[in-house]
C-alpha positions as CSV (number, residue, x, y, z in Angstrom):
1,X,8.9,70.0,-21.5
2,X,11.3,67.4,-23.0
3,X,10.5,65.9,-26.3
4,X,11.5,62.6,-27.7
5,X,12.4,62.4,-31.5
6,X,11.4,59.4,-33.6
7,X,13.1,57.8,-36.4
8,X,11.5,59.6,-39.1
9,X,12.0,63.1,-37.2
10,X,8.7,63.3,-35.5
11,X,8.2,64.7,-32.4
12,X,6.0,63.5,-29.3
13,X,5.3,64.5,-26.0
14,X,6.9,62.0,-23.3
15,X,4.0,62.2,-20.3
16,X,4.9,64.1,-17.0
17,X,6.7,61.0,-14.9
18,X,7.2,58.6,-17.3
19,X,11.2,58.3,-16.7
20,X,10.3,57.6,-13.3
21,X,7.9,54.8,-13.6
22,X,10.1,52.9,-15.8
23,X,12.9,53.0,-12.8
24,X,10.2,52.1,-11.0
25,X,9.3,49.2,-13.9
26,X,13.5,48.1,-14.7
27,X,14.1,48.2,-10.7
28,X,11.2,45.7,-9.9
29,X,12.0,43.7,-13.1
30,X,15.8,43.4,-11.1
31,X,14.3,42.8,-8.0
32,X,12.3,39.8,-9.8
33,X,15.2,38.4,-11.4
34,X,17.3,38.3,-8.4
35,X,14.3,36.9,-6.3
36,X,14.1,33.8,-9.1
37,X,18.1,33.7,-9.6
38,X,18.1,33.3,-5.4
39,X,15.7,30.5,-5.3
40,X,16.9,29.0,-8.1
41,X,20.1,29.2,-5.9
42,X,18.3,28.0,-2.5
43,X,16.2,24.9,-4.6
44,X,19.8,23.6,-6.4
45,X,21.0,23.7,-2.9
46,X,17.9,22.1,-1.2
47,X,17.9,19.3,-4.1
48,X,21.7,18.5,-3.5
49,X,21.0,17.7,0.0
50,X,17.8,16.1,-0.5
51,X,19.5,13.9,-3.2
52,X,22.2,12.9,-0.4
53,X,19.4,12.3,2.1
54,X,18.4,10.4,-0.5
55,X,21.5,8.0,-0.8
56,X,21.4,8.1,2.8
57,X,18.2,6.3,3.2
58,X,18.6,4.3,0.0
59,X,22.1,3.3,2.0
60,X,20.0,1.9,5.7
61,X,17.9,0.4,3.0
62,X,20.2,-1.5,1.5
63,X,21.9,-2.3,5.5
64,X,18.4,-3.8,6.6
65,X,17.7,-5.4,3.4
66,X,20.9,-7.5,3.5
67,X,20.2,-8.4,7.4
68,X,17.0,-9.3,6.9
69,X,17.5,-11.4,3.5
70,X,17.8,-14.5,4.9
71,X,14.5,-14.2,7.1
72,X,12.4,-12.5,3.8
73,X,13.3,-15.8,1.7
74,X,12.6,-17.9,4.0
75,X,8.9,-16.1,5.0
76,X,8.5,-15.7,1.0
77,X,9.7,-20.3,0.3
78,X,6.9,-20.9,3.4
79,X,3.7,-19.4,1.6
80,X,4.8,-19.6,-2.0
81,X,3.3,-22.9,-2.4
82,X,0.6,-22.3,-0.4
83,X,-3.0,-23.4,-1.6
84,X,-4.4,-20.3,-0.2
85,X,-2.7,-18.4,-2.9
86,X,-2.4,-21.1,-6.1
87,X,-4.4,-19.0,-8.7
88,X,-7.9,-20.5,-9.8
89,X,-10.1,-20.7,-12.1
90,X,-13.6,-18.2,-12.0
91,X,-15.4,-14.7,-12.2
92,X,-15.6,-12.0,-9.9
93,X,-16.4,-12.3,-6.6
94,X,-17.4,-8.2,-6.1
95,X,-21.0,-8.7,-6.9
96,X,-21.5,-11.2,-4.4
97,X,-20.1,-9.4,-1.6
98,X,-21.0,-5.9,-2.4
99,X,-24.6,-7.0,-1.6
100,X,-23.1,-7.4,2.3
101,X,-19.7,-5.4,2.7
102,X,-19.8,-1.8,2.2
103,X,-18.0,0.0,-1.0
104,X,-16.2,3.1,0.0
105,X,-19.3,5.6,1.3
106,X,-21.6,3.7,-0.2
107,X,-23.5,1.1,1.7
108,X,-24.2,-2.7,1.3
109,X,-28.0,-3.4,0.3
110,X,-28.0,-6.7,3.1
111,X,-26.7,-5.2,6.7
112,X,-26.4,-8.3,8.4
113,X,-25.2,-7.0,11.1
114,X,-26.4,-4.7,13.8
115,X,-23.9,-1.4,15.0
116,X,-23.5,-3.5,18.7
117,X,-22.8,-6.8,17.3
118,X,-20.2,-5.1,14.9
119,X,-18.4,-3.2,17.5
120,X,-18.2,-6.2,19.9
121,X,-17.0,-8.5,16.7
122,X,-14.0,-6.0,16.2
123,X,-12.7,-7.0,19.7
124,X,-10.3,-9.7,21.6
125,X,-13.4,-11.6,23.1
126,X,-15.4,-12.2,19.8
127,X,-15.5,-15.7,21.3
128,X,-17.6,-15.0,23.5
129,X,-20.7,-14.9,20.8
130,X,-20.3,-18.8,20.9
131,X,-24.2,-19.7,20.6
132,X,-25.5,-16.1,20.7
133,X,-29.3,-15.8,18.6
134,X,-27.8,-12.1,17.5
135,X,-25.1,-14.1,15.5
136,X,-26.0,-17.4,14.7
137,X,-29.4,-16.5,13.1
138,X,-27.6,-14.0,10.7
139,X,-28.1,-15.9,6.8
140,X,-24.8,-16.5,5.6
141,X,-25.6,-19.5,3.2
142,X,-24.5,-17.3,0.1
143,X,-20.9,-18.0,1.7
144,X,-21.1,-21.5,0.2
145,X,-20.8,-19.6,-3.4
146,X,-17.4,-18.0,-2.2
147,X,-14.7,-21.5,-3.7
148,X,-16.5,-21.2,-7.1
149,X,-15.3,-17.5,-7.4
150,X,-11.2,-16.8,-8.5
151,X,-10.8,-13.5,-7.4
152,X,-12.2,-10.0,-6.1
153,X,-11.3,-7.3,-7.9
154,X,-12.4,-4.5,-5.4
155,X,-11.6,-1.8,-7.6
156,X,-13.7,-2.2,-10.6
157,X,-16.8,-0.2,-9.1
158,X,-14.6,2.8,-8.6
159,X,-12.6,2.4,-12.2
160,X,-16.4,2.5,-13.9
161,X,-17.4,5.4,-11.8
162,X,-14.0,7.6,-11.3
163,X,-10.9,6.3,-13.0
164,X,-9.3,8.0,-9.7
165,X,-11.8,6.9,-7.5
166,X,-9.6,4.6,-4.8
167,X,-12.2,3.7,-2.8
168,X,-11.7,0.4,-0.6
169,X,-14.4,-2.3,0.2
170,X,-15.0,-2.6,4.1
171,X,-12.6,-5.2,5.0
172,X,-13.2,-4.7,8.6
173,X,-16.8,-5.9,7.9
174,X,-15.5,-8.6,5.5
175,X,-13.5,-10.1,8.0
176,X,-16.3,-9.9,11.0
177,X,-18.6,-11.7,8.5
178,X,-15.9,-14.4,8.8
179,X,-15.9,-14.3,12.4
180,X,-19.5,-14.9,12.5
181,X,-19.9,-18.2,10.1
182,X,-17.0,-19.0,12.6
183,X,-19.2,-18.8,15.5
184,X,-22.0,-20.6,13.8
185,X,-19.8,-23.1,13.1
186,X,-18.4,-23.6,16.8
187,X,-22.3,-23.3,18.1
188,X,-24.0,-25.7,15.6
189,X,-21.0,-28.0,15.3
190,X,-20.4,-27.7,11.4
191,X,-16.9,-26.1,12.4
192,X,-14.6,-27.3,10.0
193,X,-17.4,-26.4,7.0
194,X,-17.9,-23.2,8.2
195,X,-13.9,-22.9,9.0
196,X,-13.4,-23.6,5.1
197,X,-15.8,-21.3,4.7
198,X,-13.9,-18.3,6.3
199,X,-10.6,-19.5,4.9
200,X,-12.4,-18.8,0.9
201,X,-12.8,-15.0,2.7
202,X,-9.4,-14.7,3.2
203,X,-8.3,-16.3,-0.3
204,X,-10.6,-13.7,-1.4
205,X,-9.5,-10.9,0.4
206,X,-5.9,-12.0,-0.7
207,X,-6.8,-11.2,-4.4
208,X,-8.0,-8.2,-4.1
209,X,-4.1,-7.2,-5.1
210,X,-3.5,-4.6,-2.0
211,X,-2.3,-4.5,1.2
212,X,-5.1,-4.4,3.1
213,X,-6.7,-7.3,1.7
214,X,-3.3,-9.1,2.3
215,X,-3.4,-8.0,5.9
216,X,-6.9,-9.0,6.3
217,X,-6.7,-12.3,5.1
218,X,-3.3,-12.7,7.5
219,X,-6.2,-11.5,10.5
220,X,-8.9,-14.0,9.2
221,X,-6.4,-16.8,9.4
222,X,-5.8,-16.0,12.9
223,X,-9.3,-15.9,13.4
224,X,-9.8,-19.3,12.5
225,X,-6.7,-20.1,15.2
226,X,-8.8,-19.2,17.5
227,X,-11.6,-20.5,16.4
228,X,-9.8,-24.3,16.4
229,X,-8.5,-24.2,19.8
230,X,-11.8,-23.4,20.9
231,X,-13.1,-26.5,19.1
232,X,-10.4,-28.3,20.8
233,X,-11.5,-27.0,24.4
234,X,-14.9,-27.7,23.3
235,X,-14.8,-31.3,22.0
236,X,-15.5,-30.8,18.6
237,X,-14.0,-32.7,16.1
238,X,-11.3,-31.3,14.3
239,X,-9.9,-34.3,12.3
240,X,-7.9,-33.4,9.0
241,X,-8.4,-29.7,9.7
242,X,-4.9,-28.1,9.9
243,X,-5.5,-24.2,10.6
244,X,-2.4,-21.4,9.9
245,X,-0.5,-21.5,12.9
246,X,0.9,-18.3,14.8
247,X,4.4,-17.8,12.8
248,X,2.4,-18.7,9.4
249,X,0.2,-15.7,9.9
250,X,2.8,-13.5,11.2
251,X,5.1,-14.7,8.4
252,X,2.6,-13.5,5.8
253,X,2.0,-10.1,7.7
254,X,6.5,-9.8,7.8
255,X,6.0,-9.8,4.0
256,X,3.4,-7.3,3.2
257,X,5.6,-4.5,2.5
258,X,9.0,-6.4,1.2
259,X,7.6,-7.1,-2.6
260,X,6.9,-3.0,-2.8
261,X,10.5,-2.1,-1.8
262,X,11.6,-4.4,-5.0
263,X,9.9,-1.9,-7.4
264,X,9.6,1.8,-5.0
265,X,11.6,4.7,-6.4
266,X,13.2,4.5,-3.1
267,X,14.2,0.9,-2.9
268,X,17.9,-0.6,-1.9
269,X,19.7,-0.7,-4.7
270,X,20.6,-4.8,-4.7
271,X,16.6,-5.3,-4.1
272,X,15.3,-4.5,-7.3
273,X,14.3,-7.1,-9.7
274,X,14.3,-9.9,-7.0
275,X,11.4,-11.9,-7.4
276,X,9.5,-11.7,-4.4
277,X,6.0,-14.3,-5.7
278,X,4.0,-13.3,-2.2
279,X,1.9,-10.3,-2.6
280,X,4.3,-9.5,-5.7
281,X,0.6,-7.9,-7.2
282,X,0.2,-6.2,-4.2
283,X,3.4,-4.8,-4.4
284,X,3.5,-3.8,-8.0
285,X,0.2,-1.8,-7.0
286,X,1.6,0.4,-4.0
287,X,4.8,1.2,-6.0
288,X,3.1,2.4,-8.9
289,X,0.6,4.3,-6.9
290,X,3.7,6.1,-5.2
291,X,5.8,6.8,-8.5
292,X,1.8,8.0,-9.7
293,X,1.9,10.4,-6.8
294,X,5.1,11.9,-7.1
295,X,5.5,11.5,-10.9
296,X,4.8,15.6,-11.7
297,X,8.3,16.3,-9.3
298,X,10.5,12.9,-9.3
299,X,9.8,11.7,-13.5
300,X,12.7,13.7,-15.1
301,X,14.8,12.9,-11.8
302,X,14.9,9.2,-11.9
303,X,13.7,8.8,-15.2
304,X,15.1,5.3,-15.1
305,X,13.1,4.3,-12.5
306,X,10.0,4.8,-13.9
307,X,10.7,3.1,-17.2
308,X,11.7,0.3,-15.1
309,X,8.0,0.5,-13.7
310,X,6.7,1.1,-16.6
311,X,8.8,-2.6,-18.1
312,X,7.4,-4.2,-15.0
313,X,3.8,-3.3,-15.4
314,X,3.9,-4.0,-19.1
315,X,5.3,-7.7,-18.4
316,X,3.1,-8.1,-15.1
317,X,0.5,-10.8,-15.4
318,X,-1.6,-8.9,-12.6
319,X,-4.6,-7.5,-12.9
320,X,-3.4,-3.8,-11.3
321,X,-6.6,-3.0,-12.5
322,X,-6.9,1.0,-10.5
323,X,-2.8,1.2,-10.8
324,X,-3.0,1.0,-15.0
325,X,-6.1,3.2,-14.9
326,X,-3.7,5.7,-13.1
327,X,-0.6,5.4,-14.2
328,X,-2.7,6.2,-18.1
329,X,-4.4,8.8,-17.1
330,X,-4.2,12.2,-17.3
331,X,-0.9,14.0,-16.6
332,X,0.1,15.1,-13.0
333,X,2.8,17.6,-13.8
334,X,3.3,20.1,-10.8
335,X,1.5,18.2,-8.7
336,X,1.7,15.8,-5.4
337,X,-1.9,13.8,-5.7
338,X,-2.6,10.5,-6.2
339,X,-4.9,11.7,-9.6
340,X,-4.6,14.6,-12.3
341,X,-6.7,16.9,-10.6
342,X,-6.4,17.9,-7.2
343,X,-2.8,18.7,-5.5
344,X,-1.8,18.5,-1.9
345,X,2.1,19.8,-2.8
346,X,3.1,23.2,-3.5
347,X,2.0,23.4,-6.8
348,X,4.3,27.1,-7.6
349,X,7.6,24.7,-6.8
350,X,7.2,22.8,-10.0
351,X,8.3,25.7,-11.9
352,X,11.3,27.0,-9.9
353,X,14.5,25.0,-11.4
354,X,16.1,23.1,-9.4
355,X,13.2,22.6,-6.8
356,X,10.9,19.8,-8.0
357,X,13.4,17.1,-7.8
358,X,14.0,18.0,-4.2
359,X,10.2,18.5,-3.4
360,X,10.1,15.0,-4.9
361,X,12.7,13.5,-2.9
362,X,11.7,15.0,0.1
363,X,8.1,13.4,0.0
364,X,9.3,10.3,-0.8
365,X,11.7,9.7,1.9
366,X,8.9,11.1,4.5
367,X,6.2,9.0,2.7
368,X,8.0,5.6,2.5
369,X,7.2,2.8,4.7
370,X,9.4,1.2,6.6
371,X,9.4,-2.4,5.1
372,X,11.7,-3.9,8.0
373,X,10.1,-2.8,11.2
374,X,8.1,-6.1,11.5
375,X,11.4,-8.4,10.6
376,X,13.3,-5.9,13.5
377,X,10.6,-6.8,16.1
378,X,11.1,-10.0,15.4
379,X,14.5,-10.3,15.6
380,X,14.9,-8.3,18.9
381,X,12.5,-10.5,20.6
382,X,14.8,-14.0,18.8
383,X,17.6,-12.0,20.3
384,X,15.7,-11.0,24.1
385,X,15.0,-15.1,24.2
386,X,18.3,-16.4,23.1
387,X,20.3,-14.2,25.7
388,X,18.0,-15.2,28.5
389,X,18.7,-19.0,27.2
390,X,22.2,-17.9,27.1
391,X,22.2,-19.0,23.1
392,X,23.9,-16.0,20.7
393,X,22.4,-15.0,17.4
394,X,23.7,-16.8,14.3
395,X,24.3,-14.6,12.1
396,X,27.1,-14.0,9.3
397,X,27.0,-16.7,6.8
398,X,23.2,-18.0,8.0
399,X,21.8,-15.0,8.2
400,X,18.9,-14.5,10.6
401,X,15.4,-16.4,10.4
402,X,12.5,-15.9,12.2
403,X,10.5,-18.5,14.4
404,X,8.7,-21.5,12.3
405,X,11.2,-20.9,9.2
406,X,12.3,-24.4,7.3
């Protein structure tokens, strides 16, 4: 049997096998070390490309953008003055409405209306309710309260419960309840009181600081459209009420992505830092959500990025009330979620070098929104009625703007 001397000259037993389970040990420790040294290899590959993909997309960006500049200033000079969003005075409006629109999974005390009504409200022919009992005996005199209220902050139930709680109000519902003091006003004749009515639900729904509530307000002002040409057809009078017309509404909708791509970690490079007034709260949100989401892979890659975000939130006058909450809280360091506890990415690519960045990269160019694909669809349909007219595009110098634009 072999023997192993020690320092001081004493002698031990080495165990039958023991040379050949520290091959065994120093082979697998090898195979290890290559493994890591070849995915290190594969991820600083993968995060080159990604980083061109990168500049690729940051590069159409920055094509569209300039197109489309023209036709963005002139949607954002139409409703920057517009009373519908001048900031006012007062409280909450959240405790008022959470006693009729739902909150997340949790339900409104008042259901004022039944499942039918609410599915046929969602429709084109919502018009047809004109004088129905199942809508105009539904109370809505609480909607007189709406004016005296400056904004919703639809949020704050969620940021008292769960700081990562993102749970939305039911806009749908919100914007249905419009539709109905609409009808009551169309049926009872107290239409342009019950039209200013709906319009304080879409000033409302404007404040709320997202998207959504942007994009429902841009619905309730079409809603009320409606509502004022079938007052027309009807005979009512409709003296010294002046409703959003089509291009208004549309104009608003063009813009809800545009003050976002000012401030996104993916943004064209001549974009940041324009100041974009429409939605600008709205956009501040979504882009610090996003950097949120990705900050575990894409912090130490763009690191000036996100102090730029971090400048912007720090100066911002908005509320941003869940996006602060967030963007505080607790670290999200290997992970793709929108909070500091669950992940939806590969969690094990954090730690390979070279990989995060790339991981990060990837999921932002496949999770960006494409900010121009209203201003396109506009555009091609300028361009489908000018050839037919046998008129060209103006572009160069002008610049592209859409219908309605000073």
């Amino acid at each position: 049997m072999r023997q192993r001397a020690l320092s001081k000259g004493a002698v031990i037993e080495a165990a039958p096998g023991q040379p050949h389970v520290m091959k065994v040990l120093h082979a697998l420790a090898v195979a290890v070390g290559v493994f890591f040294i070849f995915v290190s290899a594969l991820g600083w590959l993968g995060r080159a490309y990604l980083r061109g993909k990168w500049e690729e997309r940051e590069g159409s960006l920055e094509a569209e953008w300039q197109k489309f500049l023209p036709a963005i200033m002139a949607d954002e000079e139409r409703w920057r003055e517009s009373p519908l969003l001048r900031p006012r005075d007062g409280g909450d409006a959240g405790p008022l409405l959470y006693r009729y629109v739902d909150y997340g999974e949790r339900a409104a005390p008042a259901q004022l209306l039944t499942e039918s009504v609410a599915r046929q409200l969602k429709g084109s022919e919502w018009l047809a309710f004109v004088g129905d009992e199942r809508v105009t005996g539904i109370d809505l005199q609480w909607m007189k309260q709406l004016e005296s209220f400056g904004y919703w902050e639809c949020f704050e139930r969620s940021a008292a419960e769960d700081p990562h709680d993102d749970s939305m109000p039911d806009l749908v519902t919100l914007r249905s309840l419009a539709k109905v003091r609409l009808l009551q006003g169309l049926s009872g004749g107290d239409i342009k009181v019950a039209a200013a009515e709906a319009r304080e639900m879409a000033r409302l729904a404007f404040t709320t600081e997202t998207v959504l509530g942007m994009g429902t307000a841009s619905k309730i002002l079409d809603d009320e459209r409606a509502a004022y040409d079938e007052a027309v057809l009807g005979g009512l009078s409709v003296e010294g009420w002046r409703p959003v017309d089509a291009d208004g509404a549309e104009a608003l909708r063009r813009l809800l992505f545009v003050p976002a791509l000012t401030m996104r970690l993916l943004s064209p490079p001549s974009a940041r830092g324009v100041p974009i007034s429409v939605g600008r709260c709205a956009g501040l949100g979504e882009a610090l959500c996003e950097a949120h989401r990705y900050r575990g892979f894409l912090e130490d890659e763009l690191p000036e990025r996100y102090e730029e975000l971090k400048r912007q939130l720090e100066a911002s006058e908005c509320r941003a009330l869940l996006p602060r909450i967030m963007w505080d809280g607790p670290s999200t360091k290997g992970q793709l979620a929108p909070n500091g506890e669950g992940g939806v990415g590969p969690r094990w690519l954090y730690y390979v070098p070279f990989a995060r960045g790339g991981v990060g990269r990837l999921y932002g160019i496949l999770g960006a929104p494409n900010p121009f694909s209203r201003y396109r669809r506009a555009y091609e349909s300028a361009s489908k009625v000018e050839a037919r007219e046998g008129v060209g595009q103006k572009q160069g110098e002008e610049g592209w703007r859409p219908p309605g634009a000073n």
